[in-house]
C-alpha positions as CSV (number, residue, x, y, z in Angstrom):
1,X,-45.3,24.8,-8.9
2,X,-42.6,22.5,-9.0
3,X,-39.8,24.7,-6.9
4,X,-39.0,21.8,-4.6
5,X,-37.6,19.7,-7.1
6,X,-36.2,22.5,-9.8
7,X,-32.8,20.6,-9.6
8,X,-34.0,17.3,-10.6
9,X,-33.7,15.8,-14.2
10,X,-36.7,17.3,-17.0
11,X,-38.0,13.7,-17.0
12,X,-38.5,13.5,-12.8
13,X,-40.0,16.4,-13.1
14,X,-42.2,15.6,-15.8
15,X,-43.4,12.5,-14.0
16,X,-44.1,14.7,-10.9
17,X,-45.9,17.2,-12.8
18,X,-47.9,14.2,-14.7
19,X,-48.7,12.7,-11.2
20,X,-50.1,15.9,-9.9
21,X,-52.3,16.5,-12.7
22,X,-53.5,13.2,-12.4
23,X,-54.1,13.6,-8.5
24,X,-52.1,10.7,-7.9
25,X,-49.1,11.9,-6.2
26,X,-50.6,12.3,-3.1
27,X,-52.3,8.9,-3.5
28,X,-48.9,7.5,-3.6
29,X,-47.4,9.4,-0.5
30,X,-50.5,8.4,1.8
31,X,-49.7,5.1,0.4
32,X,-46.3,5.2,1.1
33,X,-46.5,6.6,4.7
34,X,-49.8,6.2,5.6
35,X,-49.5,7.4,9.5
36,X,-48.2,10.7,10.7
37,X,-45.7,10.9,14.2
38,X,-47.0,11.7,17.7
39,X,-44.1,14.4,18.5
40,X,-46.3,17.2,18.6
41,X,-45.0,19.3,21.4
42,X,-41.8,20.6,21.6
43,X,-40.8,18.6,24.1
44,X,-41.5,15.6,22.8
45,X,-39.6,16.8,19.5
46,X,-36.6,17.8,22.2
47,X,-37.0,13.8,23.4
48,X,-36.5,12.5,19.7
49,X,-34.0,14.9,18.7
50,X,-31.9,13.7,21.9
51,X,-32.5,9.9,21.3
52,X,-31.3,9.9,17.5
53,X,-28.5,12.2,18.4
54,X,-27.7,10.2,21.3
55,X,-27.9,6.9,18.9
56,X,-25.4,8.0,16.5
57,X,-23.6,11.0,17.1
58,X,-22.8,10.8,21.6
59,X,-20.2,12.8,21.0
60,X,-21.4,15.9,19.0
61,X,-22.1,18.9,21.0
62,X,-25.0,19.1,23.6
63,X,-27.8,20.0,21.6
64,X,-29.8,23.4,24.6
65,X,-32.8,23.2,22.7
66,X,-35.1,22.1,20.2
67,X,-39.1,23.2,19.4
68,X,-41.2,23.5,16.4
69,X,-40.6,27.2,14.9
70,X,-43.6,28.9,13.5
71,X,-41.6,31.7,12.0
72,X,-39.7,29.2,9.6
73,X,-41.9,30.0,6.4
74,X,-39.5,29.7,3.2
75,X,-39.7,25.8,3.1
76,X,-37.5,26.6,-0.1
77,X,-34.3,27.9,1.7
78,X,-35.0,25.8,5.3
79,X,-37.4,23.3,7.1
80,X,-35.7,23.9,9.8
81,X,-32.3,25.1,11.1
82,X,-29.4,24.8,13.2
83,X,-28.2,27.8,15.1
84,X,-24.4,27.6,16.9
85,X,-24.9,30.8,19.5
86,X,-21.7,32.0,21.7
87,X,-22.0,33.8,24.8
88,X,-19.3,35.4,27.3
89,X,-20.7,34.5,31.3
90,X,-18.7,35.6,33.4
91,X,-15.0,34.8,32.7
92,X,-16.4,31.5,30.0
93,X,-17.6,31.5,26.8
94,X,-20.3,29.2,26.5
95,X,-21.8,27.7,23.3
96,X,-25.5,26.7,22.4
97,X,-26.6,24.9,20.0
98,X,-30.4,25.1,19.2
99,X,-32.2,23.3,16.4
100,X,-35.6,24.2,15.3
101,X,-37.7,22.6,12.7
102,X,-41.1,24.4,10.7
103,X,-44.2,23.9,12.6
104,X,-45.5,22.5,9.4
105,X,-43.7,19.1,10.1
106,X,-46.2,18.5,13.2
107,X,-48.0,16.9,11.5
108,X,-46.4,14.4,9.1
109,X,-44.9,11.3,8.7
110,X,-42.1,9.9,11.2
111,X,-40.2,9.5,8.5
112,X,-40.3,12.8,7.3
113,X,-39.5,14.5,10.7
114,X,-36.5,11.8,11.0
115,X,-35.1,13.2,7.8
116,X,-34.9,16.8,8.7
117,X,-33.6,16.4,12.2
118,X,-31.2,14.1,10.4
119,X,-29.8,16.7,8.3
120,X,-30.3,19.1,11.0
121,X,-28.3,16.8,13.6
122,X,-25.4,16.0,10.9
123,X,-24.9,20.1,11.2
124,X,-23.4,19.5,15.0
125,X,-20.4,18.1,12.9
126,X,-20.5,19.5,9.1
127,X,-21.4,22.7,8.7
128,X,-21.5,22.8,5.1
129,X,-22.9,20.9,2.7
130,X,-20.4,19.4,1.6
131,X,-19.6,15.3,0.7
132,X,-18.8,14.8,4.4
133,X,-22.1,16.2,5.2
134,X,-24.0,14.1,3.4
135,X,-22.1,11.0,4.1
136,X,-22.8,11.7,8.0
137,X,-26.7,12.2,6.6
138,X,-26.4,8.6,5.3
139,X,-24.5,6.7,8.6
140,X,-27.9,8.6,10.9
141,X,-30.8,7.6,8.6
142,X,-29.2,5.3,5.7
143,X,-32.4,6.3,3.9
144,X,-31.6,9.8,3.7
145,X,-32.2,10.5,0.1
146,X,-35.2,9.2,-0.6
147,X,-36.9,10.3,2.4
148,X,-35.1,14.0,1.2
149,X,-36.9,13.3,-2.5
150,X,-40.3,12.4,-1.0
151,X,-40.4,15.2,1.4
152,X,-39.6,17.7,-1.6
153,X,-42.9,15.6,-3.3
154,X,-45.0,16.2,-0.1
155,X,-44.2,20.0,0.2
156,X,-45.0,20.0,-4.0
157,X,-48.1,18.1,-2.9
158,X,-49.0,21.1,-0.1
159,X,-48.3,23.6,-2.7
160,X,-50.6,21.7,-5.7
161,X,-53.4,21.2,-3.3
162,X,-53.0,21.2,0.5
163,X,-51.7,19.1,3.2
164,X,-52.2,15.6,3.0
165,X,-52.3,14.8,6.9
Protein backbone atom coordinates (compact mmCIF):
# COMPACT_ATOMS: atom_id res chain seq x y z
CA UNK A 1 0.00 0.00 0.00
CA UNK A 2 2.51 2.37 0.73
CA UNK A 3 5.12 1.45 -2.36
CA UNK A 4 5.46 5.05 -3.40
CA UNK A 5 7.05 6.13 -0.41
CA UNK A 6 9.02 2.74 0.81
CA UNK A 7 12.19 4.94 1.00
CA UNK A 8 10.99 7.46 3.38
CA UNK A 9 11.64 7.37 7.21
CA UNK A 10 9.15 4.62 9.50
CA UNK A 11 7.71 7.79 10.99
CA UNK A 12 6.62 9.53 7.33
CA UNK A 13 5.35 6.63 6.58
CA UNK A 14 3.47 6.04 9.58
CA UNK A 15 1.83 9.46 9.41
CA UNK A 16 0.88 8.54 5.74
CA UNK A 17 -0.52 5.35 6.71
CA UNK A 18 -2.36 7.09 9.73
CA UNK A 19 -3.82 9.78 7.25
CA UNK A 20 -5.11 7.16 4.97
CA UNK A 21 -6.90 5.31 7.51
CA UNK A 22 -8.30 8.33 8.65
CA UNK A 23 -9.45 9.34 4.97
CA UNK A 24 -7.70 12.44 5.42
CA UNK A 25 -4.92 12.35 3.09
CA UNK A 26 -6.84 13.08 0.25
CA UNK A 27 -8.60 15.83 2.09
CA UNK A 28 -5.31 17.45 2.47
CA UNK A 29 -4.15 17.11 -1.27
CA UNK A 30 -7.61 18.53 -2.63
CA UNK A 31 -6.86 21.12 -0.16
CA UNK A 32 -3.54 21.66 -1.22
CA UNK A 33 -4.24 21.77 -5.03
CA UNK A 34 -7.58 22.06 -5.33
CA UNK A 35 -7.78 22.52 -9.38
CA UNK A 36 -6.42 20.13 -11.91
CA UNK A 37 -4.51 21.54 -15.51
CA UNK A 38 -6.16 22.10 -18.85
CA UNK A 39 -3.26 20.21 -20.94
CA UNK A 40 -5.33 17.42 -21.92
CA UNK A 41 -4.29 16.71 -25.42
CA UNK A 42 -1.01 16.03 -26.45
CA UNK A 43 -0.58 18.91 -28.08
CA UNK A 44 -1.22 21.04 -25.59
CA UNK A 45 1.13 18.92 -23.32
CA UNK A 46 3.81 19.41 -26.43
CA UNK A 47 3.01 23.44 -25.90
CA UNK A 48 3.95 23.30 -22.12
CA UNK A 49 6.69 20.96 -22.42
CA UNK A 50 8.31 23.58 -25.01
CA UNK A 51 7.55 26.75 -22.95
CA UNK A 52 9.26 25.33 -19.56
CA UNK A 53 12.03 23.94 -21.64
CA UNK A 54 12.26 27.00 -23.51
CA UNK A 55 12.26 29.00 -20.05
CA UNK A 56 15.14 27.34 -18.51
CA UNK A 57 17.02 25.09 -20.49
CA UNK A 58 17.15 27.05 -24.58
CA UNK A 59 19.91 25.30 -25.07
CA UNK A 60 19.18 21.58 -24.39
CA UNK A 61 18.43 19.55 -27.36
CA UNK A 62 15.15 20.03 -29.43
CA UNK A 63 12.73 18.10 -27.74
CA UNK A 64 10.59 15.91 -31.61
CA UNK A 65 7.85 15.03 -29.50
CA UNK A 66 5.84 14.84 -26.54
CA UNK A 67 2.07 13.10 -25.78
CA UNK A 68 0.42 11.38 -22.99
CA UNK A 69 1.48 7.46 -23.11
CA UNK A 70 -1.18 5.05 -22.21
CA UNK A 71 1.14 2.19 -22.20
CA UNK A 72 3.26 3.70 -19.17
CA UNK A 73 1.52 1.47 -16.36
CA UNK A 74 4.35 0.76 -13.60
CA UNK A 75 3.90 4.29 -11.92
CA UNK A 76 6.63 2.62 -9.55
CA UNK A 77 9.57 2.43 -12.00
CA UNK A 78 8.24 5.65 -14.45
CA UNK A 79 5.51 8.43 -14.79
CA UNK A 80 6.83 9.09 -17.63
CA UNK A 81 10.12 8.87 -19.76
CA UNK A 82 12.67 10.28 -21.80
CA UNK A 83 13.76 8.47 -24.88
CA UNK A 84 17.18 9.76 -26.83
CA UNK A 85 16.54 7.70 -30.40
CA UNK A 86 19.52 7.83 -33.21
CA UNK A 87 18.89 7.37 -36.76
CA UNK A 88 21.25 7.14 -39.91
CA UNK A 89 19.24 9.42 -43.08
CA UNK A 90 21.00 9.43 -45.59
CA UNK A 91 24.79 10.26 -45.02
CA UNK A 92 23.52 12.12 -41.15
CA UNK A 93 22.77 10.72 -38.14
CA UNK A 94 20.06 12.41 -36.65
CA UNK A 95 18.93 12.39 -32.98
CA UNK A 96 15.31 12.51 -31.34
CA UNK A 97 14.49 13.19 -28.34
CA UNK A 98 10.83 12.20 -27.29
CA UNK A 99 9.30 12.54 -23.82
CA UNK A 100 6.15 10.92 -22.83
CA UNK A 101 4.31 11.20 -19.63
CA UNK A 102 1.43 8.41 -18.19
CA UNK A 103 -1.92 9.21 -19.35
CA UNK A 104 -2.90 9.14 -15.73
CA UNK A 105 -1.47 12.73 -15.22
CA UNK A 106 -4.35 14.23 -17.52
CA UNK A 107 -5.99 14.81 -15.15
CA UNK A 108 -4.26 16.33 -12.19
CA UNK A 109 -2.87 19.18 -10.71
CA UNK A 110 -0.55 21.76 -12.75
CA UNK A 111 1.69 21.25 -10.30
CA UNK A 112 1.92 17.78 -10.53
CA UNK A 113 2.39 17.65 -14.40
CA UNK A 114 5.15 20.55 -13.82
CA UNK A 115 7.06 18.17 -11.69
CA UNK A 116 7.32 15.19 -13.92
CA UNK A 117 8.12 17.17 -17.10
CA UNK A 118 10.62 18.76 -14.80
CA UNK A 119 12.39 15.72 -14.09
CA UNK A 120 11.72 14.55 -17.48
CA UNK A 121 13.18 17.85 -19.12
CA UNK A 122 16.39 17.87 -16.68
CA UNK A 123 17.10 14.32 -18.62
CA UNK A 124 17.94 16.54 -21.97
CA UNK A 125 21.19 17.30 -19.83
CA UNK A 126 21.72 14.52 -16.95
CA UNK A 127 21.06 11.35 -17.69
CA UNK A 128 21.47 9.87 -14.49
CA UNK A 129 20.25 10.50 -11.37
CA UNK A 130 22.78 11.74 -10.06
CA UNK A 131 23.45 15.23 -7.68
CA UNK A 132 23.72 17.25 -10.91
CA UNK A 133 20.47 15.89 -11.89
CA UNK A 134 18.68 16.93 -9.17
CA UNK A 135 20.25 20.17 -8.82
CA UNK A 136 19.12 20.99 -12.55
CA UNK A 137 15.48 19.57 -11.07
CA UNK A 138 15.76 22.42 -8.41
CA UNK A 139 17.05 25.59 -10.96
CA UNK A 140 13.41 24.34 -13.38
CA UNK A 141 10.83 24.05 -10.59
CA UNK A 142 12.66 25.23 -7.26
CA UNK A 143 9.87 23.25 -5.64
CA UNK A 144 10.87 20.13 -6.96
CA UNK A 145 10.78 18.01 -3.90
CA UNK A 146 7.91 18.60 -2.37
CA UNK A 147 5.87 18.52 -5.36
CA UNK A 148 7.99 14.87 -6.02
CA UNK A 149 6.70 13.89 -2.13
CA UNK A 150 3.13 14.93 -2.78
CA UNK A 151 2.86 13.31 -6.09
CA UNK A 152 4.20 9.93 -4.38
CA UNK A 153 1.03 10.80 -1.70
CA UNK A 154 -1.42 11.26 -4.60
CA UNK A 155 -0.43 8.02 -6.48
CA UNK A 156 -0.65 6.31 -2.57
CA UNK A 157 -3.97 8.06 -2.48
CA UNK A 158 -5.13 6.36 -6.13
CA UNK A 159 -3.85 3.13 -4.84
CA UNK A 160 -5.82 3.43 -1.16
CA UNK A 161 -9.00 4.53 -2.82
CA UNK A 162 -9.12 6.08 -6.32
CA UNK A 163 -8.31 9.17 -8.06
CA UNK A 164 -9.01 12.23 -6.45
CA UNK A 165 -9.75 14.48 -9.70
Amino acid sequence: MLKYINGYNQTIKTQIESLLHQNKLGEYLLNRYPDTHSYTTDKSLYDYVIELKNAHLRNASPISKVLYDTKIRDLQSALGTHTFVSRVQGGKLKAKNEIRISHLFKKTPEPFLRMIVTHELAHLKEKEHNKAFYKLCIHIEPEYHQLEFDVRLYLTQCDYSGSLY
